[in-house]
N, CA, C and O atoms as CSV, one atom per row, in Angstrom:
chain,resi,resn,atom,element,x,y,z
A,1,UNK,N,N,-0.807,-16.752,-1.948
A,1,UNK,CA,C,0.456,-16.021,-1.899
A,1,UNK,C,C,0.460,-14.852,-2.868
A,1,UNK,O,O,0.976,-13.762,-2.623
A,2,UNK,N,N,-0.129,-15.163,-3.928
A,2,UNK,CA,C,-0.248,-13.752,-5.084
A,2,UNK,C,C,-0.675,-12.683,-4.356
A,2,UNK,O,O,-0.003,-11.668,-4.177
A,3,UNK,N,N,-1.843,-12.889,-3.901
A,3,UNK,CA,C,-3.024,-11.726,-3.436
A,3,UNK,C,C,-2.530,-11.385,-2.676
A,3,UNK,O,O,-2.798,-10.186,-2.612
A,4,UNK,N,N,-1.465,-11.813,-1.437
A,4,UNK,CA,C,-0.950,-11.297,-0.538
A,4,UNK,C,C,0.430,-10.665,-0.867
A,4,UNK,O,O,1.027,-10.289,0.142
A,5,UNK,N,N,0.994,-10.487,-1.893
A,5,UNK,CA,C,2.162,-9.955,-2.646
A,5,UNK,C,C,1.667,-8.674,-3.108
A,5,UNK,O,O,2.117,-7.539,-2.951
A,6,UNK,N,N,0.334,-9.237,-3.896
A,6,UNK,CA,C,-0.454,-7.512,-5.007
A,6,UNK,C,C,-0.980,-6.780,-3.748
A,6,UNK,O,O,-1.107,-5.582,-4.001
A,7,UNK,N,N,-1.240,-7.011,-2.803
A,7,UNK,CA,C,-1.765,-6.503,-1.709
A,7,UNK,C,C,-0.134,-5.716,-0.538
A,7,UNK,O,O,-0.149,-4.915,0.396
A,8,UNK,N,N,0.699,-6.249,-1.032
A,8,UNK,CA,C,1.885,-5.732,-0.320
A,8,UNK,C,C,2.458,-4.524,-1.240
A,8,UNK,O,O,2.767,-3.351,-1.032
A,9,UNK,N,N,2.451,-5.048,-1.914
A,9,UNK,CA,C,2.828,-4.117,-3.375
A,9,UNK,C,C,2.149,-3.047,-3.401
A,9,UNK,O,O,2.736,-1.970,-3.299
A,10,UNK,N,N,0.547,-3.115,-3.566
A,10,UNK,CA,C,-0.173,-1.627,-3.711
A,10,UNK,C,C,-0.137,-1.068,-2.136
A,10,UNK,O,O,-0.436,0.125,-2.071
A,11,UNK,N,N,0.137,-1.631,-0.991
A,11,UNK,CA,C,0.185,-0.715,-0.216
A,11,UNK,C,C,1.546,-0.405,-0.461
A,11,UNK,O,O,1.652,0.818,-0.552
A,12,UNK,N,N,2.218,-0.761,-0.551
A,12,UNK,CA,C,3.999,-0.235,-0.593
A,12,UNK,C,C,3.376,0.967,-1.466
A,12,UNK,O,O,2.921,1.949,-0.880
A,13,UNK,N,N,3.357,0.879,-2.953
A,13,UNK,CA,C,2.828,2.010,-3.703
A,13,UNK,C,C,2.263,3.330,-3.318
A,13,UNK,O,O,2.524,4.406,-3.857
A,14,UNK,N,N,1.134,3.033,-1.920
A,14,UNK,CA,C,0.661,3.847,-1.880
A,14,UNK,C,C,1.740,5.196,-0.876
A,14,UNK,O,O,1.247,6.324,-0.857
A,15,UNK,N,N,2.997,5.013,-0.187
A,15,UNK,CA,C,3.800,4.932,0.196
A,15,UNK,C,C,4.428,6.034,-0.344
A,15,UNK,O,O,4.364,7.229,-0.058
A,16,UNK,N,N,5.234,5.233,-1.433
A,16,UNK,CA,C,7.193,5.393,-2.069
A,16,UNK,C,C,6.225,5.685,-3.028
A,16,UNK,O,O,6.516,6.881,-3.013
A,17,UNK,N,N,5.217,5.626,-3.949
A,17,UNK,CA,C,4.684,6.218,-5.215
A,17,UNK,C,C,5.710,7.326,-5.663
A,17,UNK,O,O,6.462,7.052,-6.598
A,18,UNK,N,N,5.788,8.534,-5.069
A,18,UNK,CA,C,6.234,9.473,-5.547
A,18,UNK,C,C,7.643,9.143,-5.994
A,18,UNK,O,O,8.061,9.642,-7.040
A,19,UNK,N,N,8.490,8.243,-5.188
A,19,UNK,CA,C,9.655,8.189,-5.400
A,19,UNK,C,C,10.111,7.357,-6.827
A,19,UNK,O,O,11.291,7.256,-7.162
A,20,UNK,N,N,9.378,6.986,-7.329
A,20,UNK,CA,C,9.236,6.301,-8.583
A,20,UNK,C,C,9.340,7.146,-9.770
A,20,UNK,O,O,8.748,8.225,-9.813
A,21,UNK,N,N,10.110,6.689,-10.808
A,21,UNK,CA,C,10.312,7.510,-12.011
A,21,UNK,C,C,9.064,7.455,-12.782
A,21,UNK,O,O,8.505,6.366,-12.644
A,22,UNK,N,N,8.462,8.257,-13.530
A,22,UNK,CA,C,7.125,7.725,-14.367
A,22,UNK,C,C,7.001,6.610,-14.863
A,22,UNK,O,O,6.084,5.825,-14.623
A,23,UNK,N,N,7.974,6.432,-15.649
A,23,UNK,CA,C,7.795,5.004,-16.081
A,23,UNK,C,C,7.353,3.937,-15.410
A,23,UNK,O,O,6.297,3.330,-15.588
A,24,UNK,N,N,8.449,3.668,-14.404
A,24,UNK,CA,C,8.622,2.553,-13.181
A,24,UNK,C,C,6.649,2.792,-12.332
A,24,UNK,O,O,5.774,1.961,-12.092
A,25,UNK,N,N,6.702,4.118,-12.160
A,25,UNK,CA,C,4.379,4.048,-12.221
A,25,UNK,C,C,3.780,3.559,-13.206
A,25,UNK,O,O,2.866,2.739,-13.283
A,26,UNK,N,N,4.271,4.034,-13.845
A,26,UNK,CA,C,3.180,3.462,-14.637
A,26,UNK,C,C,3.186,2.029,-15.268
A,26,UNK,O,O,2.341,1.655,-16.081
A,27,UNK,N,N,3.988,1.442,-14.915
A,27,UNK,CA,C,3.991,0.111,-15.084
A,27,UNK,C,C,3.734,-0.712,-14.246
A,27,UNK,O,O,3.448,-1.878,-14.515
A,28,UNK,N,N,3.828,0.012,-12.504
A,28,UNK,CA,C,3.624,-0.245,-11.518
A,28,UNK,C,C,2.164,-0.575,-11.317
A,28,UNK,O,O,1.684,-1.617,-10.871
A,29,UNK,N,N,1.482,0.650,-11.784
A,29,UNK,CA,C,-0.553,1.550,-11.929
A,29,UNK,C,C,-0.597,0.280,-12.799
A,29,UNK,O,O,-1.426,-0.522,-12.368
A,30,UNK,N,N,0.030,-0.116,-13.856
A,30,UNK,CA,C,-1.038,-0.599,-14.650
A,30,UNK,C,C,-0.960,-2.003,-14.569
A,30,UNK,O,O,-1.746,-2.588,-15.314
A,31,UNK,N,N,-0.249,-2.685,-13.888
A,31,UNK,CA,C,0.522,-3.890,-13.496
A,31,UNK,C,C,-0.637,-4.461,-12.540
A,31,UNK,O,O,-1.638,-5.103,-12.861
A,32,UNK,N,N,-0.146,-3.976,-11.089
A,32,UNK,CA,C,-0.496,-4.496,-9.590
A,32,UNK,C,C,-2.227,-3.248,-9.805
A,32,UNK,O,O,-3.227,-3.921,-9.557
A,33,UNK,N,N,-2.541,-1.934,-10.134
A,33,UNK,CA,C,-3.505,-1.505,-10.015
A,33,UNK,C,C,-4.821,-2.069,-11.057
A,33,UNK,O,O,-5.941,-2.452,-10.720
A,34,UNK,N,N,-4.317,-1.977,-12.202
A,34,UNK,CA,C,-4.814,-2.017,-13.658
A,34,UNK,C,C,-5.316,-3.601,-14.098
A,34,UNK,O,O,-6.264,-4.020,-14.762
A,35,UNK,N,N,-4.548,-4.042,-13.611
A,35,UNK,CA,C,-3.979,-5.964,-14.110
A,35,UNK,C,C,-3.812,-5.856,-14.911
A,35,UNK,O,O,-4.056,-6.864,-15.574
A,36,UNK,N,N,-3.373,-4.895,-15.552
A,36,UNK,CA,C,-2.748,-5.550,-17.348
A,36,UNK,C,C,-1.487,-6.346,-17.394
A,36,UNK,O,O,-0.449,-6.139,-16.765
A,37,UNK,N,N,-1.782,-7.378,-18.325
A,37,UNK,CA,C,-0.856,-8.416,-18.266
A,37,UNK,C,C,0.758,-8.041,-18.989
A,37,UNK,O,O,0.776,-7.329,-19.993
A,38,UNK,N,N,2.200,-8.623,-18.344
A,38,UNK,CA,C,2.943,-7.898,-19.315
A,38,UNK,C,C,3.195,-7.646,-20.659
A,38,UNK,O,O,4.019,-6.843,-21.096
A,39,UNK,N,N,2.151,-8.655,-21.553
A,39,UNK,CA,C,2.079,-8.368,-22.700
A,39,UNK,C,C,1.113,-6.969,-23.364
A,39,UNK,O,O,1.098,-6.435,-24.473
A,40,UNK,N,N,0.605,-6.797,-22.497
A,40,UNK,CA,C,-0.552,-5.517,-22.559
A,40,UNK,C,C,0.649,-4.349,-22.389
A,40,UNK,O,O,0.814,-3.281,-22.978
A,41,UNK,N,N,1.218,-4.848,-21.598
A,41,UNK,CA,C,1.817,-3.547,-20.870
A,41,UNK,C,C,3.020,-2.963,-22.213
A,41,UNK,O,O,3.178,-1.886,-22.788
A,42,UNK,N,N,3.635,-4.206,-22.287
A,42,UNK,CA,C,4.706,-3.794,-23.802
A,42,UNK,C,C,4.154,-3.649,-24.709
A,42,UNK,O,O,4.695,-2.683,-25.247
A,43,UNK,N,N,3.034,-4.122,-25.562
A,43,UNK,CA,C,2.379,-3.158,-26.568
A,43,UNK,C,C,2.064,-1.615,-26.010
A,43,UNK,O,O,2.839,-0.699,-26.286
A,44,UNK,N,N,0.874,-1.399,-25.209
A,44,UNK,CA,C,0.802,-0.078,-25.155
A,44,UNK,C,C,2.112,0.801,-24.983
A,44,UNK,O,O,2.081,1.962,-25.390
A,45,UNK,N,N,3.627,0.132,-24.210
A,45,UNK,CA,C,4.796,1.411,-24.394
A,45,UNK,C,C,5.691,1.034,-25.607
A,45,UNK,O,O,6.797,1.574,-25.600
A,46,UNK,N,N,5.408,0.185,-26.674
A,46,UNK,CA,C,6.042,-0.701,-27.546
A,46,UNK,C,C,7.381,-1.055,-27.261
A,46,UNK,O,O,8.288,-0.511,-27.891
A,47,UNK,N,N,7.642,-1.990,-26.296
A,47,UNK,CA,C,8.996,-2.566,-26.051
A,47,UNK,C,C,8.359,-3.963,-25.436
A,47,UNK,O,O,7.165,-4.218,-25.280
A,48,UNK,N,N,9.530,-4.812,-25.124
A,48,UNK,CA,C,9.536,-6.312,-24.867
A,48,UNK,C,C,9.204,-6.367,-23.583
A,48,UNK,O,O,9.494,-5.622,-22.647
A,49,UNK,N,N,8.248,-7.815,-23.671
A,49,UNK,CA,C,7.858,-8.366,-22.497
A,49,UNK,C,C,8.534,-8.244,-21.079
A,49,UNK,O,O,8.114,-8.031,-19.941
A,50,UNK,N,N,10.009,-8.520,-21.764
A,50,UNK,CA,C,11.330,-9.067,-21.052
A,50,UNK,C,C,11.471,-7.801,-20.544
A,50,UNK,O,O,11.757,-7.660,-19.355
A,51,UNK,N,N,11.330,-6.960,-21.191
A,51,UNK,CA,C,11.584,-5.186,-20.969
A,51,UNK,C,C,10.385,-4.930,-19.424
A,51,UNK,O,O,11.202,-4.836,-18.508
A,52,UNK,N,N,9.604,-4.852,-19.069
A,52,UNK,CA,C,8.406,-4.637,-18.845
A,52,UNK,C,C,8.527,-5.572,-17.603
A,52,UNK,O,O,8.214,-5.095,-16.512
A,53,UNK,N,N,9.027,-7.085,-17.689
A,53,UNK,CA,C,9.097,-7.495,-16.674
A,53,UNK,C,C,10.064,-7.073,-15.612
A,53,UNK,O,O,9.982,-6.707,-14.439
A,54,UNK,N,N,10.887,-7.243,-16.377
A,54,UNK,CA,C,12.531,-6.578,-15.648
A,54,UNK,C,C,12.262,-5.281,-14.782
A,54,UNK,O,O,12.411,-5.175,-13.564
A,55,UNK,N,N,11.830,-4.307,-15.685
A,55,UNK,CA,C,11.161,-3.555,-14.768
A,55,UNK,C,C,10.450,-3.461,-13.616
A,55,UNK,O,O,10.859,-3.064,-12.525
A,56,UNK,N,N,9.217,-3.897,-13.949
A,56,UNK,CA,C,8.742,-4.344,-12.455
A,56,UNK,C,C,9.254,-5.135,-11.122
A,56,UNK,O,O,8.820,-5.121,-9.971
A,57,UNK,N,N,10.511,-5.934,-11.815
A,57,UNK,CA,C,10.977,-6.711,-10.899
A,57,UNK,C,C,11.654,-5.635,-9.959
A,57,UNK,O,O,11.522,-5.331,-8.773
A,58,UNK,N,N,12.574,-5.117,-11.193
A,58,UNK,CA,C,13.275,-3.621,-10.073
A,58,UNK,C,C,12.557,-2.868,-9.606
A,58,UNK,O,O,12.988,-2.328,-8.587
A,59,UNK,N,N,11.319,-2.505,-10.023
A,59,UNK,CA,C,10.766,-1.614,-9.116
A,59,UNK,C,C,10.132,-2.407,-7.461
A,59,UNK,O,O,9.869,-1.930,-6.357
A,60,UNK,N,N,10.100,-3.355,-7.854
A,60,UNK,CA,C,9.565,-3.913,-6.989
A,60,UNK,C,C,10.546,-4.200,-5.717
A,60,UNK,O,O,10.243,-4.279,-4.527
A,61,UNK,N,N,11.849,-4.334,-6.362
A,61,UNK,CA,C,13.437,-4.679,-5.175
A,61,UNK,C,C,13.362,-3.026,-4.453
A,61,UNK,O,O,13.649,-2.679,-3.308
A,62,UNK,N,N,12.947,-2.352,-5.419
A,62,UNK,CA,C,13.224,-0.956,-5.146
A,62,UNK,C,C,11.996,-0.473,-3.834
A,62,UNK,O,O,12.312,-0.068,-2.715
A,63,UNK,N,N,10.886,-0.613,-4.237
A,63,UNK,CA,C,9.734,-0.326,-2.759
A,63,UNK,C,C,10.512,-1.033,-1.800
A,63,UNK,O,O,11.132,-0.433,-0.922
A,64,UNK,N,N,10.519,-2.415,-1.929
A,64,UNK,CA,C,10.811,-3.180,-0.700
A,64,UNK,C,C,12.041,-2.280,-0.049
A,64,UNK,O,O,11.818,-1.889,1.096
A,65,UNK,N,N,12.955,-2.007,-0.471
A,65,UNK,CA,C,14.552,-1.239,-0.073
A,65,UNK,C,C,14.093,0.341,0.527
A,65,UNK,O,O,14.699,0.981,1.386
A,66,UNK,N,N,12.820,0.757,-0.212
A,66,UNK,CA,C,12.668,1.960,0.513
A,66,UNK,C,C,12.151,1.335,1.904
A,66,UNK,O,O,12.875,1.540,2.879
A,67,UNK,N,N,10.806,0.488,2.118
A,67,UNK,CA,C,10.268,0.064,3.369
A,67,UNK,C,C,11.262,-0.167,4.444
A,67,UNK,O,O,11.136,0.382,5.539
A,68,UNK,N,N,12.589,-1.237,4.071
A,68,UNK,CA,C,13.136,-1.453,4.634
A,68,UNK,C,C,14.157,-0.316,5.424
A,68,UNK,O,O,14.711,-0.666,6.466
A,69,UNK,N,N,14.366,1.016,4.888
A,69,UNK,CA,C,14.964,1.812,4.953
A,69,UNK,C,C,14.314,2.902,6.352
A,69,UNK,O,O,14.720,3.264,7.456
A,70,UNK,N,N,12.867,3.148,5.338
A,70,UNK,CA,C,11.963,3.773,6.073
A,70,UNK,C,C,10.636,3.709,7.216
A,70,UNK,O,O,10.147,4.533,7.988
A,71,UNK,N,N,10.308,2.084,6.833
A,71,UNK,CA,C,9.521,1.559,7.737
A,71,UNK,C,C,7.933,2.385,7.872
A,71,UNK,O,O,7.350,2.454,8.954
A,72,UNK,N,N,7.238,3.124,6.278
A,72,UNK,CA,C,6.258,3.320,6.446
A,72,UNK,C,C,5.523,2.973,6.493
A,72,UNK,O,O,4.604,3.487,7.130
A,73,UNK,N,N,5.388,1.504,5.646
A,73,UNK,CA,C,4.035,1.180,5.934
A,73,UNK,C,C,3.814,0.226,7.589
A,73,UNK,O,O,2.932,0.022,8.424
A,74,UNK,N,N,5.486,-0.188,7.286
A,74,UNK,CA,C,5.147,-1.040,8.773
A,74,UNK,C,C,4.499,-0.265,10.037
A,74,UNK,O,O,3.766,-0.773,10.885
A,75,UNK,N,N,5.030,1.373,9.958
A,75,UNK,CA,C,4.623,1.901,11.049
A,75,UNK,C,C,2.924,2.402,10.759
A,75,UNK,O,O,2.151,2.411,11.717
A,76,UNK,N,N,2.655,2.628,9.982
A,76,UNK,CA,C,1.390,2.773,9.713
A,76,UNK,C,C,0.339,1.260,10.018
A,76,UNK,O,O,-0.742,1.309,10.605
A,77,UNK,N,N,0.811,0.310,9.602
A,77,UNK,CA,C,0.030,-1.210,9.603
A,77,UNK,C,C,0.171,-1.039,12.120
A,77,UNK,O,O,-0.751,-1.186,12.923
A,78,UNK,N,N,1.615,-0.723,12.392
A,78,UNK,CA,C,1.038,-0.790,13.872
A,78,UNK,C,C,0.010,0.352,14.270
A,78,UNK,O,O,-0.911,-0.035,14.989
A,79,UNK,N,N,0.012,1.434,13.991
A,79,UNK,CA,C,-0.537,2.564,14.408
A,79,UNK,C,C,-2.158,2.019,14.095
A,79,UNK,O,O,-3.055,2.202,14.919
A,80,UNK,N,N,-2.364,1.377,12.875
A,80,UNK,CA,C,-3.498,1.008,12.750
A,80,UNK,C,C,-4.457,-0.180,13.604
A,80,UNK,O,O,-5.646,-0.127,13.919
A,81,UNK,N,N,-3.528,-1.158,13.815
A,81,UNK,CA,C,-3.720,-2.622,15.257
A,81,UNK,C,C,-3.819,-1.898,16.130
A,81,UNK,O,O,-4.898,-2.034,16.706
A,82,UNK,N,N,-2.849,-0.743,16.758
A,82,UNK,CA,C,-2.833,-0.158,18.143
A,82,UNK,C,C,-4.585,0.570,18.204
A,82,UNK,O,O,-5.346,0.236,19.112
A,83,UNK,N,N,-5.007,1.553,17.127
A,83,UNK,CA,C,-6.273,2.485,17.029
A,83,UNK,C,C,-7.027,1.052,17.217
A,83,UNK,O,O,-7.917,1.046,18.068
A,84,UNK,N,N,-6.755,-0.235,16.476
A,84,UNK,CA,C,-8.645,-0.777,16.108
A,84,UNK,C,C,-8.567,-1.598,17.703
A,84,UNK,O,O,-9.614,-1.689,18.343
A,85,UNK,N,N,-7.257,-2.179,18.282
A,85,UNK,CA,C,-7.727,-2.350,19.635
A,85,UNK,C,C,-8.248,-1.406,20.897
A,85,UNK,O,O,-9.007,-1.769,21.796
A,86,UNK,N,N,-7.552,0.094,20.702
A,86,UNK,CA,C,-8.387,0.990,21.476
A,86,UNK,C,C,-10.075,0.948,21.036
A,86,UNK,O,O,-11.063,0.733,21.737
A,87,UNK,N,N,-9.952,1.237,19.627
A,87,UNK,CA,C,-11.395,1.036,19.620
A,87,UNK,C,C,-12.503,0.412,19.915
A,87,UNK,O,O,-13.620,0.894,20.102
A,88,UNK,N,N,-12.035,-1.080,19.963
A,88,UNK,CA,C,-12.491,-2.457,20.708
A,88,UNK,C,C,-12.812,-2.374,21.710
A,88,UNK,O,O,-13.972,-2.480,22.107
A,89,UNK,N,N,-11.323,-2.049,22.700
A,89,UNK,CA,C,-11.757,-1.777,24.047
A,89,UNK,C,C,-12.841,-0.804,24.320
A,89,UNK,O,O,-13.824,-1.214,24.937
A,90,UNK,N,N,-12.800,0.108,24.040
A,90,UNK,CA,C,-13.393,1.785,24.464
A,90,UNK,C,C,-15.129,1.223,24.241
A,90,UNK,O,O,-16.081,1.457,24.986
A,91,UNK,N,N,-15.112,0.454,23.001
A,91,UNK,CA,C,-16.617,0.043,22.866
A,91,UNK,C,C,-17.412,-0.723,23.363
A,91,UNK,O,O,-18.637,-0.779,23.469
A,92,UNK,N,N,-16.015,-1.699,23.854
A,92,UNK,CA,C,-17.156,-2.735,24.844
A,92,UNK,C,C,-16.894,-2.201,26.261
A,92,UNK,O,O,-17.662,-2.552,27.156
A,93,UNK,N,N,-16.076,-1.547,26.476
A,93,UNK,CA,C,-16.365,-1.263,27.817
A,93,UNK,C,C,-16.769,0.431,28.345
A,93,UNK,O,O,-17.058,0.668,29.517
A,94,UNK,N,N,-16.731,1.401,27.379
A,94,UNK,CA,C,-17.227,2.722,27.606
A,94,UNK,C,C,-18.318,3.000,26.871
A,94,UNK,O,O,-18.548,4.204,26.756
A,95,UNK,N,N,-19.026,2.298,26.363
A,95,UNK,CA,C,-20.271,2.082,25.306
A,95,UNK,C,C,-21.044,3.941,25.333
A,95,UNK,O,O,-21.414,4.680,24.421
A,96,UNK,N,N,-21.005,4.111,26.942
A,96,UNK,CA,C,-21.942,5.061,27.544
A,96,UNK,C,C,-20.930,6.284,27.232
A,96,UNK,O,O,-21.455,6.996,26.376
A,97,UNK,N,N,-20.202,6.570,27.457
A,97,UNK,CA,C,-19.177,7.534,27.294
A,97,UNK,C,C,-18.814,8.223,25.864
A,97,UNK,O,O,-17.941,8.049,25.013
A,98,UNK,N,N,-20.233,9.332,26.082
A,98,UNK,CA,C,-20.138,9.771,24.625
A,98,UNK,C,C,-18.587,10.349,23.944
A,98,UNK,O,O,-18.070,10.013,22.878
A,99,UNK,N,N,-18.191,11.121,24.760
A,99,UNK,CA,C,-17.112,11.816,24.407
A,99,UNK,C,C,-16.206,11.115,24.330
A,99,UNK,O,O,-15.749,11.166,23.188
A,100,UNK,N,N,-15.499,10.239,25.164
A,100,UNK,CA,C,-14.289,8.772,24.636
A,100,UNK,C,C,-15.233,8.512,22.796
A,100,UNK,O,O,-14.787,8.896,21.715
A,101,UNK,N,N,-16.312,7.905,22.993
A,101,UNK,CA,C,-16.293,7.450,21.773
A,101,UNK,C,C,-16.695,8.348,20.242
A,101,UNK,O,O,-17.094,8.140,19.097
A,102,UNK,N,N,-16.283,9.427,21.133
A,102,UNK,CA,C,-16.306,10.614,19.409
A,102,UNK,C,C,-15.132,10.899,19.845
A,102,UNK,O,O,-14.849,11.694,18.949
A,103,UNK,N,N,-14.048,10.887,20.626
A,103,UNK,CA,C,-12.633,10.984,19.917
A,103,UNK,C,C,-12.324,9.316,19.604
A,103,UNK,O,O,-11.703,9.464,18.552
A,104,UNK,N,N,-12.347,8.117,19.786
A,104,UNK,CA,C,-12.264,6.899,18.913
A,104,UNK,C,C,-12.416,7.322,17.576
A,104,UNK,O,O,-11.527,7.457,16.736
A,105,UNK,N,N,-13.968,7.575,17.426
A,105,UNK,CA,C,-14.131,7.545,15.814
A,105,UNK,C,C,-13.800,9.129,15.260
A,105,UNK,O,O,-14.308,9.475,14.194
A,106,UNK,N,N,-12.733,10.294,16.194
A,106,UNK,CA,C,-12.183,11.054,15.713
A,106,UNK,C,C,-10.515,10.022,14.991
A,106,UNK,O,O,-10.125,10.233,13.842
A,107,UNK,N,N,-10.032,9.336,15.625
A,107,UNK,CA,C,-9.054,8.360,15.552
A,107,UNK,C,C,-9.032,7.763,14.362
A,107,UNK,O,O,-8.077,7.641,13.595
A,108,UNK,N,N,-10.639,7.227,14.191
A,108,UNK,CA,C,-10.884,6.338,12.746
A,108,UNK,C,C,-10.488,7.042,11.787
A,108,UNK,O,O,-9.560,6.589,11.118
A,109,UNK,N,N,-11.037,8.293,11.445
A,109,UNK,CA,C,-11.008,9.209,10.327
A,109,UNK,C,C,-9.477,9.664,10.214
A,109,UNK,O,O,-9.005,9.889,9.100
A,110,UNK,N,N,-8.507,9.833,11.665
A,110,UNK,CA,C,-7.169,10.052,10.863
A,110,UNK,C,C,-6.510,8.964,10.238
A,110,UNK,O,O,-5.763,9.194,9.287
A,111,UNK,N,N,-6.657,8.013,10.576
A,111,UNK,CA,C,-6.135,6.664,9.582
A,111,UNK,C,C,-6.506,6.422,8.323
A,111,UNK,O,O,-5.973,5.516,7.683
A,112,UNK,N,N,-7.557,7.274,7.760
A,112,UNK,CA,C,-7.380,6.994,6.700
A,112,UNK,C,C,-7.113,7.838,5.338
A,112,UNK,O,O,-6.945,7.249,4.270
């Protein structure tokens, strides 16, 4: 359940990033990117654990409220299932078909 939270989290991040105050990043970067633990995190800005957690918690209510609002990553996570099953298909069944399969893997490269 963790890994699948830090894994929701940094894609949310990669997202709403901008919409984040510096702080709320960089606690974010050094948190879910960095792993520094929240005691790492309140020494290096010298304030409390409690400080540091709290934070993250809100930032964290806060991605989720943008997703929910905006629906980027969700629409990005379908756009991405929709490309890797064209791709699937197109490969096992147009194998020969040079040109289908250089716009596929033109497809790959905009996703990422």
């Amino acid at each position: 359940m963790e890994i699948e939270k830090n894994n929701r989290i940094n894609s949310l991040l990669a997202f709403y990033q901008p919409l984040l105050t510096t702080k709320q990043d960089e606690y974010m970067q050094l948190y879910y990117a960095d792993d520094f633990s929240l005691g790492e995190i309140a020494d290096e800005f010298d304030v409390s654990r409690q400080a540091v957690y709290d934070n993250i918690r809100r930032t964290e209510k806060i991605l989720e409220e943008y997703e929910t609002k905006l629906h980027l990553l969700e629409a990005y996570q379908a756009r991405n299932h929709q490309a890797d099953r064209i791709q699937q298909y197109v490969r096992k069944n147009y194998q020969d078909d040079a040109e289908l399969n250089e716009l596929v893997n033109n497809l790959e490269t905009l996703e990422e």
